[in-house]
Biopython code that builds the backbone (N, CA, C, O; Angstrom):
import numpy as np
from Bio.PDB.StructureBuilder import StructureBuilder

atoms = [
    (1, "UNK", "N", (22.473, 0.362, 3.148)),
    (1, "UNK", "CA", (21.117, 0.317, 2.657)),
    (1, "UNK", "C", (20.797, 1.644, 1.971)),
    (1, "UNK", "O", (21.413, 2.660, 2.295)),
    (2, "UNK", "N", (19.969, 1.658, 1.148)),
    (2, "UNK", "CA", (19.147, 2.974, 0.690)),
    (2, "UNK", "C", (18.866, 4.093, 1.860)),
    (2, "UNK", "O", (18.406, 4.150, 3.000)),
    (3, "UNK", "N", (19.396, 4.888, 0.921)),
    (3, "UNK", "CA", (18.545, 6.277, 1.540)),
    (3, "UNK", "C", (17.136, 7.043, 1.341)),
    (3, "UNK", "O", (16.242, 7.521, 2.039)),
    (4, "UNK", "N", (17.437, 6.893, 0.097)),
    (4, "UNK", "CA", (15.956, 7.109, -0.975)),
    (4, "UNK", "C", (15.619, 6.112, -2.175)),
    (4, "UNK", "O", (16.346, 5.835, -3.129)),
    (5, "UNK", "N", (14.357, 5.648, -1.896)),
    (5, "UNK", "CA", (14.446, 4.901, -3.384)),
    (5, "UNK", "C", (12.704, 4.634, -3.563)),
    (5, "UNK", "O", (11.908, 4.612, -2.625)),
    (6, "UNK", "N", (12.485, 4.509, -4.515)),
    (6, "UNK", "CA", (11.288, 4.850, -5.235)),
    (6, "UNK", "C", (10.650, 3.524, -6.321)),
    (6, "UNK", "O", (11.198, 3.333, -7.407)),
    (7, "UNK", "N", (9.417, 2.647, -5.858)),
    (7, "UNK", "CA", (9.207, 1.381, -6.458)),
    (7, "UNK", "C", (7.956, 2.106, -6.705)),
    (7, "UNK", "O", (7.357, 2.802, -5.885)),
    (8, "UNK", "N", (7.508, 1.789, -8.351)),
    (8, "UNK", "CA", (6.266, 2.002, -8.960)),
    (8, "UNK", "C", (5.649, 0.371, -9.507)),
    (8, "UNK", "O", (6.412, -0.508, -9.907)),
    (9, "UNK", "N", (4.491, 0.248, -9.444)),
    (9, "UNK", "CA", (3.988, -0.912, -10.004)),
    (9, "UNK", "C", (2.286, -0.657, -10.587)),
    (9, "UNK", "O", (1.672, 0.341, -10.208)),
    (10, "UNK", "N", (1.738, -1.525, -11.393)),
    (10, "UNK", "CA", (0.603, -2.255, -11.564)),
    (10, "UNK", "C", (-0.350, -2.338, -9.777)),
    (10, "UNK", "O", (-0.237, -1.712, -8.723)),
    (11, "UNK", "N", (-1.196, -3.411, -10.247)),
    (11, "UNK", "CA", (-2.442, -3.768, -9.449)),
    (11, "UNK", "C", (-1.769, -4.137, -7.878)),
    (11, "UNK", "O", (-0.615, -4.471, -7.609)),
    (12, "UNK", "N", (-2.582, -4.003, -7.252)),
    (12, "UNK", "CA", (-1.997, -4.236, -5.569)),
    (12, "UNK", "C", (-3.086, -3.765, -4.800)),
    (12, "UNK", "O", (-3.837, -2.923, -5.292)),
    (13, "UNK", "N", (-3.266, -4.185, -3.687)),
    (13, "UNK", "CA", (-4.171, -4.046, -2.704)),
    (13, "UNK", "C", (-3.981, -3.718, -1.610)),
    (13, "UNK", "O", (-2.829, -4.061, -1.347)),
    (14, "UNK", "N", (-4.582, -3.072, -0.476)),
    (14, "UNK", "CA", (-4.620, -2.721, 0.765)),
    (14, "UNK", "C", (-5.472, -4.133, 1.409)),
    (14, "UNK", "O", (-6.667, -4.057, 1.123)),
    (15, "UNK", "N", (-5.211, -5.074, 2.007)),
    (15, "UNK", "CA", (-6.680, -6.042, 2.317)),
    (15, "UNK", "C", (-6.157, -5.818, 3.961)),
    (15, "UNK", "O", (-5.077, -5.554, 4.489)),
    (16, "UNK", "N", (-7.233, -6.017, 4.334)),
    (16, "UNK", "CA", (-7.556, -6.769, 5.861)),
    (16, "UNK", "C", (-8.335, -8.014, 6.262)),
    (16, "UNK", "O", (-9.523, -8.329, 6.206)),
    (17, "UNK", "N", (-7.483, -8.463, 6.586)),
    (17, "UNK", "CA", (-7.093, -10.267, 6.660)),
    (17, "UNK", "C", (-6.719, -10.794, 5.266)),
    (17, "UNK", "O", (-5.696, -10.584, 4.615)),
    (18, "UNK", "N", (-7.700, -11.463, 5.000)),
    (18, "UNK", "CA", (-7.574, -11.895, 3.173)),
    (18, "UNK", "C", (-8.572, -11.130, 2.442)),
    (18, "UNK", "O", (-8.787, -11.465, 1.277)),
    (19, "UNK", "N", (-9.290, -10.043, 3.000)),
    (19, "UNK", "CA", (-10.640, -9.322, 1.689)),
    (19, "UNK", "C", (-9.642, -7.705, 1.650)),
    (19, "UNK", "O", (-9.155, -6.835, 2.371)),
    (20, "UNK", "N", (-9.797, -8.093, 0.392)),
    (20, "UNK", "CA", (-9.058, -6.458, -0.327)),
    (20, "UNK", "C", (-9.973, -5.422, 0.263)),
    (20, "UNK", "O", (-11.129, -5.218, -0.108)),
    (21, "UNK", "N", (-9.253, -4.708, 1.345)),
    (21, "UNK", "CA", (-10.442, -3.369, 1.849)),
    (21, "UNK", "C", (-10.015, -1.912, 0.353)),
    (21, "UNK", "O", (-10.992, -1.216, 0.078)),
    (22, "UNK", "N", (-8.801, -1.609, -0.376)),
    (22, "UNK", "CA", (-8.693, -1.316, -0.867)),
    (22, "UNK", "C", (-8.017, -1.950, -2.457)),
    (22, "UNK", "O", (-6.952, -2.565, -2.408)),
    (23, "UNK", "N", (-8.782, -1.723, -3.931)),
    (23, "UNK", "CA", (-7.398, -2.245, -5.040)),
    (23, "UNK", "C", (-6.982, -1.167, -5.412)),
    (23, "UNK", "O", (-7.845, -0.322, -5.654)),
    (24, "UNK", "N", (-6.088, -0.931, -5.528)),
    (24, "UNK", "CA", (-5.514, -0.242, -6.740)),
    (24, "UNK", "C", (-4.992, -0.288, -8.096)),
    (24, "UNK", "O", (-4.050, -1.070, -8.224)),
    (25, "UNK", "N", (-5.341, 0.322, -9.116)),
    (25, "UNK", "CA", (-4.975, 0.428, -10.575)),
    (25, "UNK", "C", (-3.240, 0.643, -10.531)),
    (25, "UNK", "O", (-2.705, 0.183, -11.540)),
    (26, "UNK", "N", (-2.557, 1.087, -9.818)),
    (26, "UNK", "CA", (-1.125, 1.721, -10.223)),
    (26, "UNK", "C", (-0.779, 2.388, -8.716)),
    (26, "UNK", "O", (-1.688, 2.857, -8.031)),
    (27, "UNK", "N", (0.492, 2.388, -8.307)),
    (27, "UNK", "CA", (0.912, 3.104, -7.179)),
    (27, "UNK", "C", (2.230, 2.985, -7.282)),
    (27, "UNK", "O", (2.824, 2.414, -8.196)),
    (28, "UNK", "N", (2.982, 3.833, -5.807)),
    (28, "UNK", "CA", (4.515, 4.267, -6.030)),
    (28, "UNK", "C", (4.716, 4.667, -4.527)),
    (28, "UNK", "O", (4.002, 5.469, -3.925)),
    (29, "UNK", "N", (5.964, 3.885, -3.921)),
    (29, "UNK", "CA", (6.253, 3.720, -2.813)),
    (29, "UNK", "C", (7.356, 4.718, -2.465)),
    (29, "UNK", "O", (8.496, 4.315, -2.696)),
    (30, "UNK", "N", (7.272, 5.557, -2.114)),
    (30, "UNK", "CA", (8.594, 6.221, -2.001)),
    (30, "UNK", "C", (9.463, 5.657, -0.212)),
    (30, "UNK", "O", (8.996, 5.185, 0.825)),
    (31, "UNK", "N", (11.004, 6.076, -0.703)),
    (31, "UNK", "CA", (11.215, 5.661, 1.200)),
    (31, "UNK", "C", (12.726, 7.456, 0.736)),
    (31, "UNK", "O", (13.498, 7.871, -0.129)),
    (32, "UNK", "N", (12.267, 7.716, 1.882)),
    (32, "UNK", "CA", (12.682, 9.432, 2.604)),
    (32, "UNK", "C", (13.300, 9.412, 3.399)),
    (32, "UNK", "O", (12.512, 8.822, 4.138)),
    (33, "UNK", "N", (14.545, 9.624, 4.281)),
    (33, "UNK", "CA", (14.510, 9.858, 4.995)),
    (33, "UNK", "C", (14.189, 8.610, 6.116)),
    (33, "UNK", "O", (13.845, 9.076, 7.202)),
    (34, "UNK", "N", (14.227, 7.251, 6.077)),
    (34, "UNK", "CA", (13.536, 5.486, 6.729)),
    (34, "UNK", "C", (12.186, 5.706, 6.324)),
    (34, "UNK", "O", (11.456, 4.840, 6.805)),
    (35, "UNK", "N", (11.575, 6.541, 5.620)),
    (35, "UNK", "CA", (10.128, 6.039, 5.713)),
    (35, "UNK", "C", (9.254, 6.413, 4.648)),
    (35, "UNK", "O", (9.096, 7.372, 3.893)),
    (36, "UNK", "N", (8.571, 4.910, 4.950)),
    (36, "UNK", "CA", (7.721, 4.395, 3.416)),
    (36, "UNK", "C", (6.734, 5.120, 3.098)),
    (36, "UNK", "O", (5.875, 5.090, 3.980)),
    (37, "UNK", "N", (6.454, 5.796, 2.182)),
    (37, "UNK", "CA", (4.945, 6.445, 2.213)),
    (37, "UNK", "C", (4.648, 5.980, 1.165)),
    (37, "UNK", "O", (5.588, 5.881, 0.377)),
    (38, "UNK", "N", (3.098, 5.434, 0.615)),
    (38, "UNK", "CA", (2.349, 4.730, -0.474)),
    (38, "UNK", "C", (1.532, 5.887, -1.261)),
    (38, "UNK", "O", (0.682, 6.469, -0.586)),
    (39, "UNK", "N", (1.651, 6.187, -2.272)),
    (39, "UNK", "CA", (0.638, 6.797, -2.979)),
    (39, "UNK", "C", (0.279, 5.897, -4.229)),
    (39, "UNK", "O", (0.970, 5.402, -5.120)),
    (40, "UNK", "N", (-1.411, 5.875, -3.874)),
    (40, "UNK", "CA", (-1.952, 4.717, -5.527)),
    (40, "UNK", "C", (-3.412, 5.439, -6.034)),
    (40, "UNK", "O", (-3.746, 6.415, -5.362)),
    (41, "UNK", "N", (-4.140, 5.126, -6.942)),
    (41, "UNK", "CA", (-4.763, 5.441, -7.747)),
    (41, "UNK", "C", (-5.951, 4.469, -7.495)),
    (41, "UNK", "O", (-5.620, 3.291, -7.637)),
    (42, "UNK", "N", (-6.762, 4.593, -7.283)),
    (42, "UNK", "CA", (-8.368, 3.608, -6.363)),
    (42, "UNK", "C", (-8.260, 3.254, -7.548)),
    (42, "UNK", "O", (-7.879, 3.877, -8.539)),
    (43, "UNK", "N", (-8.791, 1.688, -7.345)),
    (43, "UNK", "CA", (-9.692, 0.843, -8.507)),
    (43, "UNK", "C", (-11.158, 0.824, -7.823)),
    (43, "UNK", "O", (-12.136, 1.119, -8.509)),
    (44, "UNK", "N", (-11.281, 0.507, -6.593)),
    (44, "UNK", "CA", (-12.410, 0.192, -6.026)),
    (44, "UNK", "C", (-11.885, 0.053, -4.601)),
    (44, "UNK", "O", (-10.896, -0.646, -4.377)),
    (45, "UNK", "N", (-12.692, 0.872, -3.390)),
    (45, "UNK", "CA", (-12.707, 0.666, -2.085)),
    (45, "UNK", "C", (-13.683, 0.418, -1.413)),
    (45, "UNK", "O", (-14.549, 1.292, -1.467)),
    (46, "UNK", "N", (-13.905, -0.467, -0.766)),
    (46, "UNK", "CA", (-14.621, -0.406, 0.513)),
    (46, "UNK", "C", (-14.589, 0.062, 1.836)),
    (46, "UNK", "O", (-14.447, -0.740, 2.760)),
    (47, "UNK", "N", (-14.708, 1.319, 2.042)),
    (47, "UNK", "CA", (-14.445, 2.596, 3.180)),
    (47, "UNK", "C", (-14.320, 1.914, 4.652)),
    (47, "UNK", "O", (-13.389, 2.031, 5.449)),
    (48, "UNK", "N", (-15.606, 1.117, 4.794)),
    (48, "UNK", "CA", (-15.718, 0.406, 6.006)),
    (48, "UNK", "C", (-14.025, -0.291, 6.473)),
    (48, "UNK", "O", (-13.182, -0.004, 7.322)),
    (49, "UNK", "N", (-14.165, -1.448, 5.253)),
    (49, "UNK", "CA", (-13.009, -2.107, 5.604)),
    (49, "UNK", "C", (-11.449, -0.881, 5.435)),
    (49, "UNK", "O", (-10.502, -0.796, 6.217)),
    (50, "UNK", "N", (-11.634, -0.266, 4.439)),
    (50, "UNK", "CA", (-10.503, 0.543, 4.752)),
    (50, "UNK", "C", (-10.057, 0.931, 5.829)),
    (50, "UNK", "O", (-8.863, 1.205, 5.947)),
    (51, "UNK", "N", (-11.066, 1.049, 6.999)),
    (51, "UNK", "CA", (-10.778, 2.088, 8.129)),
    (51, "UNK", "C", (-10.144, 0.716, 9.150)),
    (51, "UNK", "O", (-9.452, 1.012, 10.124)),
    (52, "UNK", "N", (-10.359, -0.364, 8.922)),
    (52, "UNK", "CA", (-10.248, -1.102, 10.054)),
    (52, "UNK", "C", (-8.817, -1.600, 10.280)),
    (52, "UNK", "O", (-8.134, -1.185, 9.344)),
    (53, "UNK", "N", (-8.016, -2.386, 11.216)),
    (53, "UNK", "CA", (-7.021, -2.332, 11.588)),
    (53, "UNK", "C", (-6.456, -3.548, 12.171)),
    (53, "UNK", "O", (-6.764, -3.701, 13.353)),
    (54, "UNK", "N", (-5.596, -4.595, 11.584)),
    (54, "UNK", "CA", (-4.296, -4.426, 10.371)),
    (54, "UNK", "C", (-4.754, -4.329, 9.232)),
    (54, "UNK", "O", (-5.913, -4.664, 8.988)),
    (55, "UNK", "N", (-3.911, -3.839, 8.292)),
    (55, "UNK", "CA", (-4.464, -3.410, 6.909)),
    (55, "UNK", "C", (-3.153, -3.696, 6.557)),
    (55, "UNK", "O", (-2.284, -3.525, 7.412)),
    (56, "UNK", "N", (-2.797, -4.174, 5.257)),
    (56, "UNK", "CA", (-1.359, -5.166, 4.602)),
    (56, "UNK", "C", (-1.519, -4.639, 2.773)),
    (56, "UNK", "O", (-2.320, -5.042, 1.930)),
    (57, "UNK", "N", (-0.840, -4.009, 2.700)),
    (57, "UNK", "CA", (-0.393, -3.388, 1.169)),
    (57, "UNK", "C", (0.162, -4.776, 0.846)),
    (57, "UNK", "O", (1.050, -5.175, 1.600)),
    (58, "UNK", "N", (0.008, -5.097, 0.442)),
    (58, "UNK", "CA", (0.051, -6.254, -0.898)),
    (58, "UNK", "C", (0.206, -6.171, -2.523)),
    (58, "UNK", "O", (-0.867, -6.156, -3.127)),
    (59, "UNK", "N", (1.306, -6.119, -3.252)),
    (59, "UNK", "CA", (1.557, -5.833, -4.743)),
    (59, "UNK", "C", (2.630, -7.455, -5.532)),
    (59, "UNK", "O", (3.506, -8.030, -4.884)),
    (60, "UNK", "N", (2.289, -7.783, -6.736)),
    (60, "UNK", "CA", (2.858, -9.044, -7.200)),
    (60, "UNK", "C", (4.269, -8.415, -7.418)),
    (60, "UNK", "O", (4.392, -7.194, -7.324)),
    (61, "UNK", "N", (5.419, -9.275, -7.727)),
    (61, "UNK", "CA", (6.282, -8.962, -7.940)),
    (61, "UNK", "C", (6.724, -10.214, -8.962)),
    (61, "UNK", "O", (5.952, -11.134, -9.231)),
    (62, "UNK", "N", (7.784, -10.130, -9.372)),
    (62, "UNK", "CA", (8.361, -11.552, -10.162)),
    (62, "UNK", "C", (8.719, -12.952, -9.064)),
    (62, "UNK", "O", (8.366, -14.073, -9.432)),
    (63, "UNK", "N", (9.388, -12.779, -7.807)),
    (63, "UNK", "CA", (9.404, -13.539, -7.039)),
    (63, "UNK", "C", (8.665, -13.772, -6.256)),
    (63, "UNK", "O", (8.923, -14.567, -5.352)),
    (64, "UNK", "N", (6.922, -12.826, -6.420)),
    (64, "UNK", "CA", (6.206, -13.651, -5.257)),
    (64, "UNK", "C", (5.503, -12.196, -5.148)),
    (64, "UNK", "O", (4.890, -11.715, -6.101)),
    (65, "UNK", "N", (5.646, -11.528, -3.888)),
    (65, "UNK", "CA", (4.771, -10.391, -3.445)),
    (65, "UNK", "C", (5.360, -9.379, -2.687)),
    (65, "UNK", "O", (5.968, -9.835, -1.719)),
    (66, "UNK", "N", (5.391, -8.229, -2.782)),
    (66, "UNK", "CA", (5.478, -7.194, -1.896)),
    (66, "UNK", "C", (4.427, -7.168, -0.837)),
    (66, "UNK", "O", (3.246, -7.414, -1.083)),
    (67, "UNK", "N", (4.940, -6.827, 0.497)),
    (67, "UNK", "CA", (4.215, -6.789, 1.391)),
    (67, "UNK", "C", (5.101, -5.848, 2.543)),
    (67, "UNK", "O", (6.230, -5.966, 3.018)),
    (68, "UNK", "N", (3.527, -4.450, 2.815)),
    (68, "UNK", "CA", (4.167, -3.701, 4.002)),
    (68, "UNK", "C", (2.645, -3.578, 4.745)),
    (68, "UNK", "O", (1.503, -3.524, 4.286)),
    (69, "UNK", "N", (3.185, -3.562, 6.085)),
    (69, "UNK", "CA", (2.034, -3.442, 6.944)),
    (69, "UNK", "C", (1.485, -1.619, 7.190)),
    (69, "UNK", "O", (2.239, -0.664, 7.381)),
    (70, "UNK", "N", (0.501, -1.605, 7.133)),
    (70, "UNK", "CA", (-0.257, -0.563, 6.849)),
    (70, "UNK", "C", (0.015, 0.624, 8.361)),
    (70, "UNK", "O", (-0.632, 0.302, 9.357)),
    (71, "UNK", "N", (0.630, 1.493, 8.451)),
    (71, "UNK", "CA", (0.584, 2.296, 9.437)),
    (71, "UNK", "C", (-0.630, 3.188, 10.088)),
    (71, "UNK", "O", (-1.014, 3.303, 11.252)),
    (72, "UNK", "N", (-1.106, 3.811, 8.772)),
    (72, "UNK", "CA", (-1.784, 4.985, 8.992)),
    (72, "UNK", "C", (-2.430, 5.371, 7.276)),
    (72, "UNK", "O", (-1.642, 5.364, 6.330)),
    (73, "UNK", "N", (-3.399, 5.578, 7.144)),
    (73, "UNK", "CA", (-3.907, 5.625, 5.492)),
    (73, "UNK", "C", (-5.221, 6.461, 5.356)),
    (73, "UNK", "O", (-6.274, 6.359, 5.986)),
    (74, "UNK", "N", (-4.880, 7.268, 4.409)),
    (74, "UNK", "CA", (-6.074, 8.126, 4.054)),
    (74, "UNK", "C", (-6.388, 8.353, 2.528)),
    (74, "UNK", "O", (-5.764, 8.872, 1.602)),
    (75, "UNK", "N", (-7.793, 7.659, 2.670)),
    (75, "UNK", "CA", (-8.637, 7.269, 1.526)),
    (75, "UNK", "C", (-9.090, 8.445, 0.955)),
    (75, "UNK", "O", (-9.880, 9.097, 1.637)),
    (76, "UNK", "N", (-8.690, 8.995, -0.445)),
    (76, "UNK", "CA", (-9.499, 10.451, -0.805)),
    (76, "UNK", "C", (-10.856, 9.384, -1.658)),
    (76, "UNK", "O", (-11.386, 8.308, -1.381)),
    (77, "UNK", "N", (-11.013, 10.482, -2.883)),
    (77, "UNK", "CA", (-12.151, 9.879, -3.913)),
    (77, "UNK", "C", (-11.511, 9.539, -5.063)),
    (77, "UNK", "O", (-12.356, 9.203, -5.892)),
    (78, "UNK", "N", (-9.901, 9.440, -5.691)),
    (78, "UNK", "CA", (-9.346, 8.649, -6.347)),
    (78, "UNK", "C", (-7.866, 8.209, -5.828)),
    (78, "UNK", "O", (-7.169, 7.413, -6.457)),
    (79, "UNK", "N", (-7.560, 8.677, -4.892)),
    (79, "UNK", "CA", (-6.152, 8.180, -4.805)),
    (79, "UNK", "C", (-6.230, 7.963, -3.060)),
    (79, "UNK", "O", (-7.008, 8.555, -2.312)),
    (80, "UNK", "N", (-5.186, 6.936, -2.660)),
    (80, "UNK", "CA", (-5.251, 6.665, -1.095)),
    (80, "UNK", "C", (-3.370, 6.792, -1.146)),
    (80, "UNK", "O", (-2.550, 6.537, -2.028)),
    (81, "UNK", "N", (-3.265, 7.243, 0.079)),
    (81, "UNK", "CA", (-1.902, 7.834, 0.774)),
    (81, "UNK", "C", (-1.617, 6.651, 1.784)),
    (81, "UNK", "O", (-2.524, 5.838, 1.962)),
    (82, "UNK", "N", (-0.741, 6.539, 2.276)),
    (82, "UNK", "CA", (-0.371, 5.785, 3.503)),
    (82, "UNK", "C", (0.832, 5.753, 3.744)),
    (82, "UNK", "O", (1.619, 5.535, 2.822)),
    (83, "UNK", "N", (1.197, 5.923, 4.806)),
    (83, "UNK", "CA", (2.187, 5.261, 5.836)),
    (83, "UNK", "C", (2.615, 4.281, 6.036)),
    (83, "UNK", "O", (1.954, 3.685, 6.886)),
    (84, "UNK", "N", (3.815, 3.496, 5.518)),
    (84, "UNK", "CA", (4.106, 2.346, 5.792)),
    (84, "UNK", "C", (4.820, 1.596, 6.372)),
    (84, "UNK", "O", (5.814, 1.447, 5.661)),
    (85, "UNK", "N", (4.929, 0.879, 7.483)),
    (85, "UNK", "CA", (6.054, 0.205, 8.359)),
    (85, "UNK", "C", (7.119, -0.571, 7.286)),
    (85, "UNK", "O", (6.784, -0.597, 6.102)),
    (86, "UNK", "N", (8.224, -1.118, 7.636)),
    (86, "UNK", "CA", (8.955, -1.615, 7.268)),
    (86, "UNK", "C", (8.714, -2.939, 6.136)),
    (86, "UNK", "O", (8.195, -3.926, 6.659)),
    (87, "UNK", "N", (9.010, -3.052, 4.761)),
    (87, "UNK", "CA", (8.652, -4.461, 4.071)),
    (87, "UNK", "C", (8.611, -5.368, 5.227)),
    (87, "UNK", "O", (8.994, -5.188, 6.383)),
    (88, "UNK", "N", (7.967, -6.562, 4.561)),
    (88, "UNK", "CA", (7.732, -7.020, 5.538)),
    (88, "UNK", "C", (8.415, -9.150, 4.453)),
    (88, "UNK", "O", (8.065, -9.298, 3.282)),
    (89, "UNK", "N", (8.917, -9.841, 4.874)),
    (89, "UNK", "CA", (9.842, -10.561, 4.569)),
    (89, "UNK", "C", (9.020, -11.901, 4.324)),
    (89, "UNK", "O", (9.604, -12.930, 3.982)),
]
sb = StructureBuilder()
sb.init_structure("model")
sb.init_model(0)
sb.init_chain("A")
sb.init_seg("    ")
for serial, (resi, resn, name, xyz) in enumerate(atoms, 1):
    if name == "N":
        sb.init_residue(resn, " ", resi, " ")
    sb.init_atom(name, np.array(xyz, "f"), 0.0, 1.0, " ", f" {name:<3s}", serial, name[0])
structure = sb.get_structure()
């Protein structure tokens, strides 16, 4: 498997349950070392729902969707960071 590898995309969301608590315009997944960290560019957040817990990174892909479950995430005033558990299948 990878050691390091680095996925950039378009539109994608942070939601909890099915309501997007975060969108994003553009982001980039890096994996380090086993682990995922998210950096994206706010389109629009809702703080409340941001904070709440499961939270599911969600991005389109050609076969369907990227999906990692949300570890740990911190919302600035244009860009949100996060922690991410393992893709999720």
């Amino acid at each position: 498997m990878f050691r390091q590898l680095t996925l950039r995309g378009g539109a994608a969301s942070l939601l909890w349950g099915y309501r997007p608590a975060v969108t994003l315009r553009s982001w980039t997944i890096a994996k380090t070392d086993g682990q995922w960290t998210l950096t994206g560019t706010i389109d629009r957040v809702d703080r409340f729902m941001a904070r709440q817990t499961p939270l599911l990174f969600t991005a389109p892909r050609p076969q369907g969707f990227w999906a990692w479950g949300v570890e740990s995430v911190h919302v600035g005033t244009s860009q949100v960071v996060a922690k991410l558990g393992p893709p999720e299948q």
